[in-house]
C-alpha positions as semicolon CSV with decimal commas, in nm:
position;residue;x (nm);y (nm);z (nm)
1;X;-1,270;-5,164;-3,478
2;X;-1,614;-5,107;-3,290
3;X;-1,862;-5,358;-3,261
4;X;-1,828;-5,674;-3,027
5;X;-1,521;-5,873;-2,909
6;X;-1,245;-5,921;-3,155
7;X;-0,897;-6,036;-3,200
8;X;-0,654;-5,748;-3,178
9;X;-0,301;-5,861;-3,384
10;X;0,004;-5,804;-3,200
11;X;0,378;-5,887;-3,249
12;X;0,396;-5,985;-2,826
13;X;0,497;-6,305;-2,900
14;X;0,770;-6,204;-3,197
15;X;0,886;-5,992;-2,948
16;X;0,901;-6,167;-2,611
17;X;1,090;-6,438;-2,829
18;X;1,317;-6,211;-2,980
19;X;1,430;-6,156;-2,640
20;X;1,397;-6,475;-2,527
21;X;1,202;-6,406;-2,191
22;X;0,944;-6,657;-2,072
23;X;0,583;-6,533;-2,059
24;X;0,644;-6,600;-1,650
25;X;0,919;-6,390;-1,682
26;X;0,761;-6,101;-1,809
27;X;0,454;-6,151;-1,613
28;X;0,665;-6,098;-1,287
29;X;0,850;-5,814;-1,430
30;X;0,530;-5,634;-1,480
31;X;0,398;-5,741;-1,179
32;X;0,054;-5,910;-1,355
33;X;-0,138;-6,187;-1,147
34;X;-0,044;-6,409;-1,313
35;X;0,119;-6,549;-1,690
36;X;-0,237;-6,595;-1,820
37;X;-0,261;-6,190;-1,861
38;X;0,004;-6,177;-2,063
39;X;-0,110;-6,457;-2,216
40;X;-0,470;-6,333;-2,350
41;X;-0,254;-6,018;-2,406
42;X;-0,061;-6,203;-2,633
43;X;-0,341;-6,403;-2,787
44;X;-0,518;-6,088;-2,874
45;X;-0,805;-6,182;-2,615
46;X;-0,756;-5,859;-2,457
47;X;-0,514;-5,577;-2,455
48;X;-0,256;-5,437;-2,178
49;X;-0,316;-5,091;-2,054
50;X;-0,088;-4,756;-2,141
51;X;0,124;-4,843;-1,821
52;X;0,183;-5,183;-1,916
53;X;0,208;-5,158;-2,308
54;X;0,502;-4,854;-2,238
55;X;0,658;-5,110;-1,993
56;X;0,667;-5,368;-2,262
57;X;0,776;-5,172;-2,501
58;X;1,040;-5,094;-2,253
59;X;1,158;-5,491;-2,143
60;X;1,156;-5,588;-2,538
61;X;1,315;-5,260;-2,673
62;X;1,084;-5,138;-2,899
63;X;0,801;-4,854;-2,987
64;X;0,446;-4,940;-2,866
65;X;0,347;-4,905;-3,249
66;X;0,572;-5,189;-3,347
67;X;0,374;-5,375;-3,122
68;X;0,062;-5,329;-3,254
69;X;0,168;-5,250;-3,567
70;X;-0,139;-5,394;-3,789
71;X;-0,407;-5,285;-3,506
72;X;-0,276;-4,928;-3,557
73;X;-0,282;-4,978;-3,937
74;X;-0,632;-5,086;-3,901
75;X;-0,732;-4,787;-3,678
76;X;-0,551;-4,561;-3,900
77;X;-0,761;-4,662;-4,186
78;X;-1,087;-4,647;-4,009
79;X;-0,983;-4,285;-3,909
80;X;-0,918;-4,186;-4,270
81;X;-1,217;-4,377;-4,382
82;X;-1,446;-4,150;-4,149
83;X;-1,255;-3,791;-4,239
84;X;-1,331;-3,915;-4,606
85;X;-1,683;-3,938;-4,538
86;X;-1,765;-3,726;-4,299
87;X;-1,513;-3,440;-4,368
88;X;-1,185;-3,338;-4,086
């Protein structure tokens, strides 16, 4: 997870289609600029603070985890990976 810019996998769009809410939707009920937050949100471009990932979590009825469910895999397993080698 450290290094340059990467992709960070998300369910946003699973979710936000579960519900069936437009990304303009959702953009206005968390007061972003605009739909092109979510968007690169969505895309993985770039991630929603704790305020706005605890409000989506909120509008699509879900835990924050579930939402970034294979990002906090992957930080799980970096975490182990360093206790393993550098000791807790």
């Amino acid at each position: 997870m450290s290094g340059g810019k990467s992709y960070t996998p998300n369910r946003l769009i699973k979710y936000r289609k579960n519900m069936r809410y437009s990304q303009q939707y959702v953009a206005r009920k968390l007061k972003l600029s605009s739909s092109s937050v979510l968007s690169k949100w969505e895309k993985g471009i770039s991630r929603p603070g704790l305020e706005d990932l605890l409000k989506l979590s909120l509008l699509y009825n879900t835990l924050v985890e579930e939402l970034y469910a294979e990002f906090r895999e992957a930080l799980r397993d970096e975490l182990q990976l360093h206790i393993q080698q550098h000791g807790q």
